[in-house]
C-alpha positions in Angstrom: 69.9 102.2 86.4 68.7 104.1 89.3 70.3 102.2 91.9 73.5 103.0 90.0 73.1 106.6 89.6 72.2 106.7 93.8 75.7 104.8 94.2 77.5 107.1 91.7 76.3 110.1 93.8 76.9 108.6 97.3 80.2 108.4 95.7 80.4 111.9 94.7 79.3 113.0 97.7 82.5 111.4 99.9 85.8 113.5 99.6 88.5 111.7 101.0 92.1 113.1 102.3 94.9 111.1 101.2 97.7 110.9 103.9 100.0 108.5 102.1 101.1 109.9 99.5 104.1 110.8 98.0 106.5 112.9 95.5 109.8 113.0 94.3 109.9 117.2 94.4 112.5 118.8 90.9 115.3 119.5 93.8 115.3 116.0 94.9 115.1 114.2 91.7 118.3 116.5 90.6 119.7 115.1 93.7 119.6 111.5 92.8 120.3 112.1 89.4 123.9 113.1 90.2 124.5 110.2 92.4 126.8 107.3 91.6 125.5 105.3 94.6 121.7 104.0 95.7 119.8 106.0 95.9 119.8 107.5 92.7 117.8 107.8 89.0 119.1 106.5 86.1 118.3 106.5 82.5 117.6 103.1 81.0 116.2 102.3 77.6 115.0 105.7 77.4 113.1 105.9 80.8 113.8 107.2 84.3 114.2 104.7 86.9 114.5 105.0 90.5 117.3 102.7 92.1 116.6 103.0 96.1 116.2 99.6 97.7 119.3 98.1 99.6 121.3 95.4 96.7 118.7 96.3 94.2 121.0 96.9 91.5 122.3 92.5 91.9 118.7 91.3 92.0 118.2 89.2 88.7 114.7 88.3 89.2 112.9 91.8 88.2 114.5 95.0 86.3 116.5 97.4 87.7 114.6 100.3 89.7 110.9 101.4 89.3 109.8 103.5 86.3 109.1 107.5 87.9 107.1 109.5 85.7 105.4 113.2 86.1 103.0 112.0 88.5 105.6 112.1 91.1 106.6 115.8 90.5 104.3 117.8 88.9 101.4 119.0 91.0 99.1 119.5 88.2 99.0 115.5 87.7 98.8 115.6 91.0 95.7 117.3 91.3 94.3 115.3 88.4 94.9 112.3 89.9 93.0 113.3 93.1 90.4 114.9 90.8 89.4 111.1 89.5 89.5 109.1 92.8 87.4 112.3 94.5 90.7 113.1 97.0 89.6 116.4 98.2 93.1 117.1 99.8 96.2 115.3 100.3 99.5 115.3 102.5 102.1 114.7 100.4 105.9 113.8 101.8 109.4 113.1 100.1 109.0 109.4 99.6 112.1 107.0 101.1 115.3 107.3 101.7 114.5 110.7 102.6 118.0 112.4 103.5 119.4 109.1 105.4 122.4 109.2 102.8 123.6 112.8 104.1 125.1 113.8 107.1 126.1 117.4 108.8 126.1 120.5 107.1 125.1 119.0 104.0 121.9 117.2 105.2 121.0 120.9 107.4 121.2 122.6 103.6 119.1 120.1 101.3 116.5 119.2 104.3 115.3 123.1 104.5 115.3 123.8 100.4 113.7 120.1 100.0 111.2 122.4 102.9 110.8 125.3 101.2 110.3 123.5 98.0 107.0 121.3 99.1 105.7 124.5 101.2 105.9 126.5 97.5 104.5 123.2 95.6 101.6 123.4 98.5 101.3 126.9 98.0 100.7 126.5 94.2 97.8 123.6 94.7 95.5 126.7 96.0 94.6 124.9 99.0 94.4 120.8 97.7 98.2 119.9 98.8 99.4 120.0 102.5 102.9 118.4 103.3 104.7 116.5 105.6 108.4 117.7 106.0 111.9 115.8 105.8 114.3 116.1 108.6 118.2 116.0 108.3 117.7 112.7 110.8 121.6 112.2 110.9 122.4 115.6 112.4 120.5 115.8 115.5 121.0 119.9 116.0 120.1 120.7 112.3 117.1 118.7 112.7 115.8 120.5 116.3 116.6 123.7 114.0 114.3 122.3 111.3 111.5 120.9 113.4 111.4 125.3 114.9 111.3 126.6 111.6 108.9 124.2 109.6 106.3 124.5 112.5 105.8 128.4 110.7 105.3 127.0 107.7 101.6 127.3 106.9 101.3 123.8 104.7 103.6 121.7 106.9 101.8 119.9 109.4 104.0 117.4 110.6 107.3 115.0 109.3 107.7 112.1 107.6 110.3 109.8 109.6 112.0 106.5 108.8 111.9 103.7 111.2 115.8 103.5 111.4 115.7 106.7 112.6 119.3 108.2 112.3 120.7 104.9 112.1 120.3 103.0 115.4 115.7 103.0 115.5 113.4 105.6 116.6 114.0 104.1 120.1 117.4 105.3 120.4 118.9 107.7 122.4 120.5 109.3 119.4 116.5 110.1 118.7 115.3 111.5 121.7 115.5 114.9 121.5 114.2 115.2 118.3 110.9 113.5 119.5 110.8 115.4 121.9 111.1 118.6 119.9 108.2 117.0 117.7 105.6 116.7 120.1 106.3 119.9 121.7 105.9 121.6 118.6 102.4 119.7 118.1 103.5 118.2 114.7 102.5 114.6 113.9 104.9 112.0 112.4 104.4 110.0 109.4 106.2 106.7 110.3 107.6 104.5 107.2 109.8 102.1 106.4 112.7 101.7 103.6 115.0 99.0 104.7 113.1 95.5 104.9 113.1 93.2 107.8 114.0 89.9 107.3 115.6 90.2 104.0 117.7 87.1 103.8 114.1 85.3 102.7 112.9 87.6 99.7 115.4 86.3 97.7 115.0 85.9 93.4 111.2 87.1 94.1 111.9 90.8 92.1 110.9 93.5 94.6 107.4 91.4 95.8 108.2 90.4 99.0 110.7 92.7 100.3 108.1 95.4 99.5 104.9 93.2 100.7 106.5 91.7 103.7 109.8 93.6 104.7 108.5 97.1 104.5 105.4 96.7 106.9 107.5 93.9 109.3 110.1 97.1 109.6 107.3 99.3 110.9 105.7 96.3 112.9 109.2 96.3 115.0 110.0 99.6 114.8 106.7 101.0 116.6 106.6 98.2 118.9 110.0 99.5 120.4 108.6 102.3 120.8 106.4 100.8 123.1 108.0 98.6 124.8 111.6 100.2 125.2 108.8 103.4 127.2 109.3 106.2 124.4 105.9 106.3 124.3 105.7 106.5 127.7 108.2 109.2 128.4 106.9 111.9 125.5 102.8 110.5 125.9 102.1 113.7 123.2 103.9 112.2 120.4 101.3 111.5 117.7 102.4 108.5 115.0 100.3 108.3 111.6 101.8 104.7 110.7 101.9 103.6 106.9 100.5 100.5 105.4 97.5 100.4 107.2 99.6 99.8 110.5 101.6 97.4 109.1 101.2 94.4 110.7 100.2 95.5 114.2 96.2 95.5 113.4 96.8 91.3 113.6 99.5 91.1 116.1 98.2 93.4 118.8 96.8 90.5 120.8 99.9 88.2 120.4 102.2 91.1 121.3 99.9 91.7 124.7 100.0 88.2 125.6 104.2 87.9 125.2 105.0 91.2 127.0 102.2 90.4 129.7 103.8 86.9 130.5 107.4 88.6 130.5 106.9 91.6 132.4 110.1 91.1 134.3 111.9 92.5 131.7 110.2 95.9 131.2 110.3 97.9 134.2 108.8 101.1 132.5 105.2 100.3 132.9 102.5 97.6 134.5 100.6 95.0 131.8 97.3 97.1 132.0 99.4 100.2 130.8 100.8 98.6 127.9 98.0 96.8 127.0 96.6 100.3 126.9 99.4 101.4 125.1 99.1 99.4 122.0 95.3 100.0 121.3 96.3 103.7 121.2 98.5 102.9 118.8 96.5 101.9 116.2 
């Protein structure tokens, strides 16, 4: 009995910060409710559920969507929720497909009130909530405009990205500038996936494996460009928070020092010891 009331206390006595964590803000929700296409929330048997994974909709294996309730809107569930696992704060961020389905002056608009929205939702926690902002990813100039004017926002401190990027991976040109702009302005970026990799083998097993295995096998590729293409190289400030644990780079760092070390003909941006160096930072 003792011993379990020393462990209960111990337990008490940790307050944890939750990074990964995420909400589907009233301005957003409104926004897939009046789509035709995925992403989008539909009504079915009485219950909101969100359609977001690529060819969801033809999978026969699973229902349609996942159920989205309160908890991923209303701060005071929020806070609950914290209140029982002992979460003292948490960073909460727009959960995927972020604004990858809007481009130009469109995407500028809804990335800044989706912004303003999650600084007031912050605001209202009295301290608990702290947020990681969206960026209009497919309009490069909007989103250098959005990285200046989130950096005053006092809850904001840094972005959620998705590995594709705007459409071509982080590692792309098209990219380049706004990573740049990030690390200048000191922000960090929480890196997650959305699109699966290697698809073609999660088929009639529901949302399992796509989600188990294609969402941390997209971040596992995704950073490692970053690596080995010299991104990290070229803007050495840039700080990555990666989801899942690190997908699966915690097991592969070894194998992926061994391969590039015995191929170093093809990357002329650094020597073995630097990226060998490179990928322990990482994680």
């Amino acid at each position: 009995m003792a011993t379990s009331a020393a462990t209960a206390a111990a337990r008490a006595a940790v307050r944890l910060v939750d990074v990964h964590t995420h909400m589907y803000t009233p301005k957003y929700m409104n926004i897939l409710r009046s789509r035709a296409d995925i992403p989008k929330v539909r009504t079915i048997d009485g219950e909101d559920r969100l359609i977001i994974l690529p060819g969801e909709e033809s999978e026969t294996t699973t229902k349609v969507g996942r159920p989205i309730g309160r908890e991923y809107w209303s701060v005071d569930t929020k806070i609950a929720y914290m209140d029982r696992h002992n979460i003292s704060h948490s960073i909460v961020s727009l959960a995927n497909p972020w604004l990858d389905f809007l481009e130009g002056s469109a995407a500028e608009s809804v990335a800044q009130e989706l912004n303003d929205e999650l600084q007031d939702i912050c605001e209202t926690s009295k301290g608990r909530l702290y947020g990681f902002a969206t960026l209009p990813v497919r309009n490069t100039q909007a989103s250098l405009k959005e990285i200046q004017r989130i950096k005053k926002l006092p809850s904001i401190k840094g972005v959620i990205l998705g590995t594709p990027g705007a459409g071509k991976g982080l590692d792309h040109e098209n990219m380049r500038e706004v990573l740049h702009s990030i690390a200048e302005q000191n922000l960090t970026i929480f890196l997650h996936p959305h699109y699966g990799l290697g698809n073609e083998q999660y088929h009639n097993t529901g949302h399992a494996l796509f989600l188990a295995l294609g969402f941390p096998f997209e971040t596992t590729a995704a950073v490692s460009r970053l690596i080995v293409t010299g991104v990290l190289d070229e803007i050495p400030d840039l700080k990555i928070l990666i989801a899942h644990a690190g997908a699966a780079l915690p097991s592969l760092i070894g194998r992926l020092d061994s391969c590039v070390a015995h191929d170093l003909g093809t990357f002329k941006v650094f020597s073995m010891e630097e990226n060998r160096c490179r990928f322990n930072i990482v994680m």
